[in-house]
N, C-alpha and C positions, 0 to 999 in steps of 0.2 A: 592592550585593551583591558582594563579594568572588570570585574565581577562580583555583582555581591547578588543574594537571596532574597526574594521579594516574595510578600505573603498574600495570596491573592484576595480581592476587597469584595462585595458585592457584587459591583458595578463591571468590574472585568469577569466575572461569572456572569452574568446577565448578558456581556454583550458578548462574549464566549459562546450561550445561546443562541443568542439573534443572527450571527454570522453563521453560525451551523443551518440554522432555520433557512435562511438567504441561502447558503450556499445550496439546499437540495432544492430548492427551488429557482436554480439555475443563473442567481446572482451574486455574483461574485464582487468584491470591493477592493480598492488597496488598499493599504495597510493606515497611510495616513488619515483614510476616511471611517476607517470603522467605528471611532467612539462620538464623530458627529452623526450617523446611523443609527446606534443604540441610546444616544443620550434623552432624546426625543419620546423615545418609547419608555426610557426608563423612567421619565418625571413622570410618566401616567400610572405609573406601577403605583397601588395605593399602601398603605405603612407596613401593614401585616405580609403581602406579598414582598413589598421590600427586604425585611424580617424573614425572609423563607431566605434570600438569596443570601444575606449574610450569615446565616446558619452553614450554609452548602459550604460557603469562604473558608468559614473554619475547619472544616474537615480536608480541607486541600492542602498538601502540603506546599512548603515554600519552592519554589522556582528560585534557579538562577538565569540570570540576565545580565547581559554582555553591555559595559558603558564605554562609551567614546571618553578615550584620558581625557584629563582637565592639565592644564599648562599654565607657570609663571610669567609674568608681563614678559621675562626673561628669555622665555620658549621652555621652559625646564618642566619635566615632567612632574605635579604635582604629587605624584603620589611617590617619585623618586624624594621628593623633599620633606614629606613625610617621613619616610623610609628611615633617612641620613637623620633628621632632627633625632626620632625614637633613638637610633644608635648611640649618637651624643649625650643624651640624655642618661643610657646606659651607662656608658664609660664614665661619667659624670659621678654616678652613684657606686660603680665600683671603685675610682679614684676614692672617693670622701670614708668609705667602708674599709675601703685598705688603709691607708691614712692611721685611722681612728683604731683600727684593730693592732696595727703595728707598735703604737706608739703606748696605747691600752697594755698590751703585753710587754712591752719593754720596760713600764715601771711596775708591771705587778711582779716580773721575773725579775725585777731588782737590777738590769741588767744597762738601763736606759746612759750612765757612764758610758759604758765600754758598744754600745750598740752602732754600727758602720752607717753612716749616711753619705750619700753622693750628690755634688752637685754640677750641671752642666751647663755651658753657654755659648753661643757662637755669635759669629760678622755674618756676613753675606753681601755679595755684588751689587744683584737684582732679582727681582721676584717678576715670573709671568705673567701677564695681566689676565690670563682664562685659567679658573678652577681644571686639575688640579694646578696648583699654585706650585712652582718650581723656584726656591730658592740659591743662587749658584754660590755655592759653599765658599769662603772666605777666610775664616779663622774658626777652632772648636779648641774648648779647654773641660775637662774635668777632674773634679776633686775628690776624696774620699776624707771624711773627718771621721772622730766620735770625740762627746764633747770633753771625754779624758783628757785625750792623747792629742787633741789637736788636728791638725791636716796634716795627714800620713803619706799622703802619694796625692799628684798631680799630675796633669799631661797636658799640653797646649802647643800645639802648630797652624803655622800660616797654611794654606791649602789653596794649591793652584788646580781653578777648574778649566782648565789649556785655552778655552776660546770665552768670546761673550757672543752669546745666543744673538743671530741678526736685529736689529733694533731696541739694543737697549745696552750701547754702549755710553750713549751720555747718562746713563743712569748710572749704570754703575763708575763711574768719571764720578760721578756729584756726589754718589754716595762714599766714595771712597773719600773726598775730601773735604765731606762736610761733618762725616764721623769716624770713623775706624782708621782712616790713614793708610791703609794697606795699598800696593800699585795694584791695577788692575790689569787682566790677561793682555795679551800675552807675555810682560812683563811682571805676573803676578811673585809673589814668595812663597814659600814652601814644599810641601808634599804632596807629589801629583796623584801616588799610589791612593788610590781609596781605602783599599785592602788594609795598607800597613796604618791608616787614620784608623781605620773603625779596629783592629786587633792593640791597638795601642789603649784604644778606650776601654777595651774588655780590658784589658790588665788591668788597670785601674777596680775594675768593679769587681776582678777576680772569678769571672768564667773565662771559658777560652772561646771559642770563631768554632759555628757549628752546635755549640750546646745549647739545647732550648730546656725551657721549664715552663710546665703550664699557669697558668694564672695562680691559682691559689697554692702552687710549690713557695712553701720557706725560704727556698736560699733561691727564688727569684728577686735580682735586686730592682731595688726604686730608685730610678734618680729623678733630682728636682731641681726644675726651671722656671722663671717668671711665666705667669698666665699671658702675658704678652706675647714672649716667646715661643708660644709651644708650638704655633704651625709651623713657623720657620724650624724649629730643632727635629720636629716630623718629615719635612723636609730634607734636609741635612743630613739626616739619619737614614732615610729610603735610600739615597744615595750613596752613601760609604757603605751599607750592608745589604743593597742591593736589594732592600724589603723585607732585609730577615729580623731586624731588631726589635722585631715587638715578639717575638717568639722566644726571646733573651729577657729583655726586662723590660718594666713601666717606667714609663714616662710623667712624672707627676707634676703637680702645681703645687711649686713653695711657697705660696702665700694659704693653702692650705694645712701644709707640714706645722709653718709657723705658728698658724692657730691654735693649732689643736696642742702642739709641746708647752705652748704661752699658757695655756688654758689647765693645762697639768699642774703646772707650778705657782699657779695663781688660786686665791681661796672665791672672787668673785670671778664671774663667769665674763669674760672679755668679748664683744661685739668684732666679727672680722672688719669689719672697718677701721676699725683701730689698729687692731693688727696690719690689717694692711697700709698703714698711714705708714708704720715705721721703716718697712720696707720701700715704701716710696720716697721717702726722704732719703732714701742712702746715705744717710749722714758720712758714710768713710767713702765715699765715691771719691774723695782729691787726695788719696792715701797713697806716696809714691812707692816704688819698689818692693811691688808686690803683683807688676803687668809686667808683662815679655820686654827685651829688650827693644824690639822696633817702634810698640806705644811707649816706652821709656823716653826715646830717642826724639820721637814725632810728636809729643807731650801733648799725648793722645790715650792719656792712662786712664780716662772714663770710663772709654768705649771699649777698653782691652778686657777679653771673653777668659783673660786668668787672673784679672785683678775681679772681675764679678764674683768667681767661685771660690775665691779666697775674702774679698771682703763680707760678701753676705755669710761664711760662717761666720767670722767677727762680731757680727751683728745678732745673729743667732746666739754663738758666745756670750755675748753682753748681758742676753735677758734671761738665759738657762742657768748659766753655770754656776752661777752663786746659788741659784734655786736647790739645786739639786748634788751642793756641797761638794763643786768642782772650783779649786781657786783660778780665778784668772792670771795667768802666767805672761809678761810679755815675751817675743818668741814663742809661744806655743797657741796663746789664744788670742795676743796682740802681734802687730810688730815687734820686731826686736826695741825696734830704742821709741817705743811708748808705755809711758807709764799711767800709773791710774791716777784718773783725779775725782776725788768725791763730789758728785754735782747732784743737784735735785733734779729727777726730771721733770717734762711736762708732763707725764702721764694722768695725778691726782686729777690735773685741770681738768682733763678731758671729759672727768667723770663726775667733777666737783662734788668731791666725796665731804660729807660732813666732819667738821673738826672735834674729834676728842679730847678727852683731858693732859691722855698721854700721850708723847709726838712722837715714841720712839713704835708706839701703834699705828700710828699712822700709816709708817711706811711696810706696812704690812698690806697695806689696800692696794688694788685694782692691779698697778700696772708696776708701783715702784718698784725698783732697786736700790742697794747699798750703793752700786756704781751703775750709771746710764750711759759711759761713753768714758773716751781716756785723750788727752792732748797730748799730741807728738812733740819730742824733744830730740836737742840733736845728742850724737854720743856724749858732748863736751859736758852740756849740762845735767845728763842725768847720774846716776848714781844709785846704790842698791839702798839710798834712805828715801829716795822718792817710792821707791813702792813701801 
């Protein structure tokens, strides 16, 4: 039951009075009746007497008072959704603080080259239709880059969660073969241990199983996932560390990450809409051999959760590294047998920047690059004069 402080009015000093009055005069009222008792008496009160009572109001302090909850069409407790939004709302604003402070320090420490970024992704079976929402884990991959060195370390396994939850075995049936390909329980693939999933991913990020760091700790890492993704990967993650992983590192949204490094190496100030268009396009989404062997096999290298966190560096790659006087290398920043090809992007369009005198200005605006993207070739055709 809910509480808040209420300031007492005239009208309940008045009739505060007239109940006391009743009462020693041996009449007593209930509770629903007492302000059609006082109301009557109170309209005779004339301005100045009314004025005395509102005077008394303000020298009383406030009261509290007990409300009956108020509830979603849902049944959910309104002041519980309150609650949950405010929290959201927080981690929302330490997301975009961390972000910005991160990325702010890494080019003023000159360091932004050589600085570790992670990124993660996973499948899943089926999700429960009641909050909390239970994702049953499927595939998870994570990668570690900097935009130097390229992607340093990787991890990616099939993960078998042994059973499908009673009634929602045709889901996970449909969803296995309408995206990810993976069989589902009890014929699933992979790693049943949880334990050894989630200490595999810590390698990667370079804590160990146990280590926590608080929020505003330095060598607490970020990893970053599509905005889409994040309940499922919250998900995912309660479950292989058993609800320890937020005590380890954040969980971020890379359409945010991307903004803000776009926005660094850019002289006009870029709308996340845009940013976020490039990531939707995943232009390298049909890029082969660069997914596990079973989306290789199932030619099903879309949905594979180690082609995501290898190609969206690529793409990252594309629009940083020339900025910030990193050559793009293939094998390092591309496939091996992709070479670069000079293309114009769409970006001017988006912004229909005014035409200058000089064109080689131009491509100083908004969004361009020297290079927006690279076409694949086989070994046969390329050679060390295409790059």
């Amino acid at each position: 039951m809910g509480k808040k402080k209420v300031k007492p009015n005239a009208f309940s000093v008045f009739m505060r009075e007239v109940l006391e009055r009743e009462s020693r005069n041996g009449r007593k009222y209930p509770k629903e009746e007492w302000a059609s008792v006082a109301k009557p008496l109170y309209d005779k009160l004339s301005a100045s007497e009314k004025e005395r009572y509102k005077q008394m109001a303000k020298q009383l302090p406030s009261r509290v008072v007990h409300q009956a909850p108020k509830f979603t069409s849902q049944g959910i407790p309104l002041e519980q959704v309150e609650r949950e939004q405010r929290a959201l709302e927080e981690k929302k604003r330490f997301m975009e603080r961390s972000i910005k402070t991160q990325c702010e320090n890494a080019f003023l420490d000159n360091v932004i080259k050589k600085k570790e970024f992670f990124f993660i992704m996973g499948n899943y079976f089926y999700k429960t239709m009641s909050a909390p929402f239970l994702y049953a884990p499927a595939e998870i991959a994570v990668s570690k880059f900097t935009f130097e060195d390229g992607i340093t370390q990787k991890y990616q396994t099939a993960i078998n969660p042994g059973t499908v939850a009673m009634g929602y075995a045709f889901e996970a049936q449909e969803r296995s073969q309408k995206i990810h390909r993976l069989p589902t329980p009890p014929d699933a693939l992979g790693e049943k241990n949880y334990e050894n999933v989630y200490k595999s991913i810590l390698d990667v990020l370079g804590v160990q199983i146990g280590e926590t760091f608080d929020l505003n700790d330095n060598r607490r890492p970020s990893v970053y996932i599509r905005k889409q993704d994040m309940e499922m990967m919250e998900s995912i993650l309660d479950q292989l560390s058993e609800n320890q992983w937020q005590n380890t590192f954040n969980l971020f949204e890379l359409e945010l990450l991307f903004h803000e490094l776009k926005n660094k190496v850019t002289d006009v100030r870029v709308p996340i809409s845009v940013t976020n268009s490039f990531i939707e396009q995943d232009k390298y989404d049909a890029l082969a051999n660069i997914s596990c062997d079973h989306h290789e096999k199932e030619d099903a290298t879309r949905h594979c959760a180690l082609s995501c966190v290898q190609r969206w560096f690529y793409l990252f790659a594309d629009h940083i590294c020339e900025k910030i006087d990193v050559r793009l290398v293939p094998g390092t920043h591309l496939p091996i047998n992709a070479r670069l090809t000079p293309v114009q992007g769409f970006e001017d369009d988006l912004f229909n920047q005014p035409q200058t005198s000089n064109r080689d200005d131009d491509h100083r605006s908004v969004m361009s690059s020297s290079y927006t993207g690279y076409s694949r070739h086989t070994d046969s055709d390329s050679s060390s004069d295409d790059y």
